[in-house]
matplotlib code that plots the C-alpha trace (Angstrom):
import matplotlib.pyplot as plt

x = [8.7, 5.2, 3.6, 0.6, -1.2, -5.0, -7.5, -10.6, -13.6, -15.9, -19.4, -22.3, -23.7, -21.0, -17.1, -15.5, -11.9, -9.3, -6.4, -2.5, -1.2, -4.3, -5.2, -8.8, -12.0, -14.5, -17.4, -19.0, -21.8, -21.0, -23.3, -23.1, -25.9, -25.4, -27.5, -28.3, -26.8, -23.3, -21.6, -21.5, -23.9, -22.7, -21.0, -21.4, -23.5, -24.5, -25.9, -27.7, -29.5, -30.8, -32.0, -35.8, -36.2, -34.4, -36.2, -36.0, -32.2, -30.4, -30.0, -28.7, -26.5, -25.2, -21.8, -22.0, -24.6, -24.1, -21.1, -19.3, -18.3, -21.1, -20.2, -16.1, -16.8, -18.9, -17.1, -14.3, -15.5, -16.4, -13.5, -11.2, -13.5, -14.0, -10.1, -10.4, -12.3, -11.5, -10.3, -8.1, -5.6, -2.0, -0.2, 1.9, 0.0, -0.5, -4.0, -4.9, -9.0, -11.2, -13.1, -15.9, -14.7, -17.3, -16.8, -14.3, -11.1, -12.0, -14.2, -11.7, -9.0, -11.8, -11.4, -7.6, -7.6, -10.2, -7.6, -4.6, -5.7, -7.4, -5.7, -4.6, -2.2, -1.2, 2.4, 1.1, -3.0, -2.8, -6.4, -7.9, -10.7, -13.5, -14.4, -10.2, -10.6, -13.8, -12.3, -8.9, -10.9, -13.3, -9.6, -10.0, -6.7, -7.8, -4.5, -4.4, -8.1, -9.4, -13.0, -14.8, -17.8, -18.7, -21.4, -21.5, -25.0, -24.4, -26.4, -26.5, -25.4, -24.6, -21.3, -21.1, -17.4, -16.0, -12.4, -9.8, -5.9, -5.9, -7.5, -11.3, -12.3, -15.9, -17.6, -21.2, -22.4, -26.1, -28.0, -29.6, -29.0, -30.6, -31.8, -33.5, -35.7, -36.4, -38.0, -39.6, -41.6, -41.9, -43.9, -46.0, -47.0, -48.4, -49.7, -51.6, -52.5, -52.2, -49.9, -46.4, -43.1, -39.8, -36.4, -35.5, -38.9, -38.9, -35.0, -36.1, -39.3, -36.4, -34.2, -36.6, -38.4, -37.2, -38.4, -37.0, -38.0, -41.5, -44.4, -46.2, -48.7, -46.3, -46.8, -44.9, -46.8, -44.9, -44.9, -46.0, -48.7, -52.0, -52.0, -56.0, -56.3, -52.6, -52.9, -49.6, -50.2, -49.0, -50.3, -49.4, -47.3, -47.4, -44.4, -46.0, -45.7, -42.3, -41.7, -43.6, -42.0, -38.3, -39.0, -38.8, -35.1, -33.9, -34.7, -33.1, -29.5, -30.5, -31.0, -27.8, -25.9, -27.2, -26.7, -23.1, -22.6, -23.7, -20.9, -18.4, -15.7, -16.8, -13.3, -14.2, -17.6, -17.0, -14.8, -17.3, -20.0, -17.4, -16.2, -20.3, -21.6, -20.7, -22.5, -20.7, -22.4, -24.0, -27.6, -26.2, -27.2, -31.0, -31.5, -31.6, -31.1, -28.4, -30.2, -32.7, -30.1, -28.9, -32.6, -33.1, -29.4, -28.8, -25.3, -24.0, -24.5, -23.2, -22.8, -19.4, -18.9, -19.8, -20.3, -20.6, -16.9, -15.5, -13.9, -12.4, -10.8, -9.2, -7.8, -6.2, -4.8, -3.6, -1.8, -0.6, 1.0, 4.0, 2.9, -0.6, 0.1, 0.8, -2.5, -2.8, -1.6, -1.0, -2.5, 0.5, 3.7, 6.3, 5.3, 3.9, 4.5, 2.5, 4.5, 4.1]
y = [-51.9, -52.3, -55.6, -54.0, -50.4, -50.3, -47.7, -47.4, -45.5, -46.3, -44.9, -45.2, -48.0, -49.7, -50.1, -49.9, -51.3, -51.3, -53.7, -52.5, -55.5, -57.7, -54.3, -54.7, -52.8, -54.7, -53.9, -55.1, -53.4, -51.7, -53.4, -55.5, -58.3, -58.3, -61.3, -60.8, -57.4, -59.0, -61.8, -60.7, -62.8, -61.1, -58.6, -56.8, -58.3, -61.2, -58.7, -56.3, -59.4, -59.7, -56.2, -55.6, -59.9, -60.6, -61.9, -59.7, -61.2, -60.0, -56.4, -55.1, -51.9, -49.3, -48.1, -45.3, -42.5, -39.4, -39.7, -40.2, -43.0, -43.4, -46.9, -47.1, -50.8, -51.9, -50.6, -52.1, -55.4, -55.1, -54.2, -57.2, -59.6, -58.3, -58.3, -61.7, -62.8, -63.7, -60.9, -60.8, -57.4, -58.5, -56.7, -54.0, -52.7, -48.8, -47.7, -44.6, -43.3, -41.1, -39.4, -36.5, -33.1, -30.6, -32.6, -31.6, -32.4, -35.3, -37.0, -37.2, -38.3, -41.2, -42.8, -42.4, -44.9, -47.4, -48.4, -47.9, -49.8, -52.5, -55.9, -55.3, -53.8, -50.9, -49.8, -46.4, -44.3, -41.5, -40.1, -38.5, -35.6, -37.5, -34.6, -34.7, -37.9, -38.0, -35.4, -37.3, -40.3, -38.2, -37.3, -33.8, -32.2, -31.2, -29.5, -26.8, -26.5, -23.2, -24.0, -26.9, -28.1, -31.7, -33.0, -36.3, -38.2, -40.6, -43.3, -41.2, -37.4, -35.2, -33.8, -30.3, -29.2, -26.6, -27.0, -24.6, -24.7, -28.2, -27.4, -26.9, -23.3, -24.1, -27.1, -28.4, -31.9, -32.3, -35.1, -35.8, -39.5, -42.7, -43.8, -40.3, -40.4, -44.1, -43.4, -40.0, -43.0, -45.0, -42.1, -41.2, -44.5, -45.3, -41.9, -42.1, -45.4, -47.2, -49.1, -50.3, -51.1, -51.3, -49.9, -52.6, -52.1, -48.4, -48.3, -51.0, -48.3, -45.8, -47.0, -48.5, -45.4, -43.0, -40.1, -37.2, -38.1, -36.9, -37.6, -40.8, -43.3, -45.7, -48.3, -51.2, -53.8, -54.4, -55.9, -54.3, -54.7, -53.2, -51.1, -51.5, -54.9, -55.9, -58.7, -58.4, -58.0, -56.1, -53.0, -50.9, -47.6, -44.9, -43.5, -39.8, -40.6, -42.0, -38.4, -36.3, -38.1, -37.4, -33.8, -31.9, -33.7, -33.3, -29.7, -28.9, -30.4, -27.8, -25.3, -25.7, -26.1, -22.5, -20.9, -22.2, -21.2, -17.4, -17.9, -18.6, -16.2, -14.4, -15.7, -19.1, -19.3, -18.0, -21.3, -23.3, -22.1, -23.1, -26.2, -27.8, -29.5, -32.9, -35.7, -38.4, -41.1, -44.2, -42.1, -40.1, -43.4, -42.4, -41.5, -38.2, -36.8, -34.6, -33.0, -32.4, -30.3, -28.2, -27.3, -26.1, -25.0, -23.0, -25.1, -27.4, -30.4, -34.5, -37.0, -39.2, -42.9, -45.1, -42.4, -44.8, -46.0, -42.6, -42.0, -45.2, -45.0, -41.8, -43.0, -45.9, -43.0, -40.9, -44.3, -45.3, -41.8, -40.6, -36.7, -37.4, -38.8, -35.3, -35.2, -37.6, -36.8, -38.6, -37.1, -37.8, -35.5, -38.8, -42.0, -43.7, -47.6, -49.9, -51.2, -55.2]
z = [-36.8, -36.6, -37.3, -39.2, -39.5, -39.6, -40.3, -38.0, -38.6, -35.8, -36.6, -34.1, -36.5, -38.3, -37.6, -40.9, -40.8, -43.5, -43.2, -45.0, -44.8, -46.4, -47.8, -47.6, -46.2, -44.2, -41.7, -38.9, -36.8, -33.4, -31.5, -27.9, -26.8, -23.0, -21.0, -18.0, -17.5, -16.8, -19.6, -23.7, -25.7, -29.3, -30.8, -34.3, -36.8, -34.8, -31.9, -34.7, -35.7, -32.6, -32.3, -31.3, -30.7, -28.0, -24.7, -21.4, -20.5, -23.4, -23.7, -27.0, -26.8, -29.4, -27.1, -28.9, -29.1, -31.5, -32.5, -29.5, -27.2, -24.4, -22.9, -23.0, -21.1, -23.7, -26.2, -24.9, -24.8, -28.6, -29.7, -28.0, -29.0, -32.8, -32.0, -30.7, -33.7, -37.7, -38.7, -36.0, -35.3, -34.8, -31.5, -32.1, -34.6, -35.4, -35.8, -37.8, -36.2, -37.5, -35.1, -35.3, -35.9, -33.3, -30.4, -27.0, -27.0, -24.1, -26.6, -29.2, -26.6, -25.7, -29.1, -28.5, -25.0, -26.3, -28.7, -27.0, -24.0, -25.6, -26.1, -29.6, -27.5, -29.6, -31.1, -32.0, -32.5, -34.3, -35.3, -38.1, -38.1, -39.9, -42.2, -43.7, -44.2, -46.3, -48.7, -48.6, -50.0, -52.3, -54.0, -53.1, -52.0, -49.4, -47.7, -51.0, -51.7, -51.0, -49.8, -49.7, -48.1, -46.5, -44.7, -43.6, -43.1, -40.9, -38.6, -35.4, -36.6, -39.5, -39.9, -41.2, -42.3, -44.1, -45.2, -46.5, -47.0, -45.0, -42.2, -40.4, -41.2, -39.5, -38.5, -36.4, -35.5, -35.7, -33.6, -36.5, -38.9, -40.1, -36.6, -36.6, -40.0, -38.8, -35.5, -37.2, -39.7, -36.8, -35.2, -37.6, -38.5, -35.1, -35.0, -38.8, -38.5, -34.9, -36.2, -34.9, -36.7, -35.5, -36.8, -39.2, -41.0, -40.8, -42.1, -44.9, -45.9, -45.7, -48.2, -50.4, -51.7, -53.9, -51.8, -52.8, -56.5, -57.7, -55.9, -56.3, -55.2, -54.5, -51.3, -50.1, -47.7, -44.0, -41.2, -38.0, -34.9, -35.2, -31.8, -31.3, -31.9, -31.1, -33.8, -35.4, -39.5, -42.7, -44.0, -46.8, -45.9, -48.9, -49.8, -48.9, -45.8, -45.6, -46.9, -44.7, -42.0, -42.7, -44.1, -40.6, -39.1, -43.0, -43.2, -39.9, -42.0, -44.6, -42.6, -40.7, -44.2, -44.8, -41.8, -41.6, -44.8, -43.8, -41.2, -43.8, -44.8, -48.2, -49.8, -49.1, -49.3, -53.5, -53.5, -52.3, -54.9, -57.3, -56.0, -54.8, -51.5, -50.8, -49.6, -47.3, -45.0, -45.3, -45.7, -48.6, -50.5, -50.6, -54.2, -55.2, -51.8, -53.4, -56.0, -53.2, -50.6, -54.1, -55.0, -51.2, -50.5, -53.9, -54.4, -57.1, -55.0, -55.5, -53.2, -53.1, -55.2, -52.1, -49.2, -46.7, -47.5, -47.9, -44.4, -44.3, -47.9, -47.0, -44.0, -46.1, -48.3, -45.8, -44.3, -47.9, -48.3, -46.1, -47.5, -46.1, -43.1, -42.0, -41.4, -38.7, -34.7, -32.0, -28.4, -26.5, -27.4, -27.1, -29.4, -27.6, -26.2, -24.9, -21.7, -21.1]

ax = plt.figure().add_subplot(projection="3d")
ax.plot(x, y, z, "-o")
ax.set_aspect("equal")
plt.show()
């Protein structure tokens, strides 16, 4: 019998981990400090802190890049020593993963091997397609509903999914998320103004404005380095720009909702204009961002109670529930066992 099961949804930001046993959620960034290209100076949090101020030694790494796992060393090393850490995973645990639904089979398998290989030294992985999982923890039924559609904002990507009858009817994973509005203020910023931020200021601008409410005057003061001068100061960045810069990447989302909705079976799609669009991911907090898509998709649009959560609580549902944990697979035919 397994000592514990945990759920793992391991976003290109965060790492969101829910523990049965304790049964509680918490979060820690998926992030690595490297110094001198060789020993770990921090993982998680502690490394994000460190982002954009660390001296030439100390590289800090995202081992993951779209989605996907781009640096299985490095994510590796994050994982045993998050492992290592307080919140410590006991051996012989099971793990329940979400991973992205439109990416190869060799992808999904890579999420697989970093867990079963790690030193948590694994009873059992089964994983979870992250778009089931959000509408398991939305409360949507999601093995008898007849059409639904997600999409998932995330840090990295956007997760398009429509879902029918319990399983992926169509699906596409944009290159698109937070880091991606960021760097688009970032740009036009310098470009406007010749002025440089970095990503914590441009994500802070980000969050803070209600931009998809009516226009406004509004301006909040920030930090940054005047490019002609190079005397670092604070200037004030209008919330019209902040709009203008995150209109082109977010119109791109829309225009892939659309166009997979085109693709959708006529049956389906009817259930979806019935049942609404729903918003997932950690960037589906901006305010009024739903109300936004449904005036530019033509859907009855809402976004999820805590959408940065919702992967994580369905996984603790689907692991809670022996009828829902039909929808999680192992990539090996045989259970498998870690050999000592």
């Amino acid at each position: 019998m397994a000592r514990n099961t945990y759920g793992l949804d391991l976003g290109s930001y965060e790492i969101k981990v829910y523990d049965k046993k304790k049964d509680v959620i918490w979060k820690e960034k998926n992030v690595i400090a490297i110094k001198e290209k060789r020993d770990i100076y921090a993982v998680g949090d502690d490394a994000y802190r460190m982002y954009e101020k660390t001296p030439d030694s100390i590289e800090v790494l995202f081992p993951m890049k779209e989605g996907v796992i781009t640096g299985i060393t490095n994510m590796q090393f994050l994982l045993q020593n998050l492992i290592k850490g307080e919140k410590q995973f006991a051996h012989g645990s099971e793990y329940v993963v979400a991973v992205p639904t439109d990416v190869t089979k060799v992808q999904k398998k890579a999420f697989f091997d970093l867990v079963i290989h790690s030193t948590a030294r694994a009873k059992e992985v089964n994983i979870v397609e992250r778009s089931i999982a959000d509408a398991i923890g939305m409360n949507i039924d999601a093995r008898n509903t007849k059409g639904i559609f997600i999409a998932n904002f995330g840090g990295e990507t956007t997760e398009l999914s429509v879902l029918a009858g319990g399983g992926m009817i169509l699906n596409r994973l944009l290159p698109i998320g937070g880091r991606t509005y960021d760097e688009a203020i970032i740009t036009l910023i310098r470009n406007s103004h010749d002025f440089l931020i970095g990503r914590h200021t441009a994500e802070a601008l980000r969050r803070r404005f209600e931009i998809f409410k009516a226009d406004s005057d509004a301006a909040f003061m920030v930090s940054g380095r005047d490019l002609i001068t190079g005397v670092p100061m604070q200037k004030a960045i209008s919330i019209n720009l902040v709009r203008a810069a995150i209109r082109d990447p977010l119109m791109e989302c829309i225009q892939a909702i659309s166009l997979l909705m085109d693709r959708t079976p006529p049956e389906v799609r009817n259930e979806i204009h019935k049942n609404g669009l729903f918003l997932t991911g950690g960037v589906a907090n901006t305010a009024d961002m739903d109300k936004y898509i449904e005036k530019n998709v033509g859907i009855r649009t809402s976004t999820a109670i805590e959408p940065e959560f919702c992967s994580i609580n369905g996984l603790k549902k689907i692991m809670m529930s022996k009828e829902l944990r039909q929808l999680a697979f192992s990539m090996l035919d045989d259970k498998y066992r870690w050999m000592e």
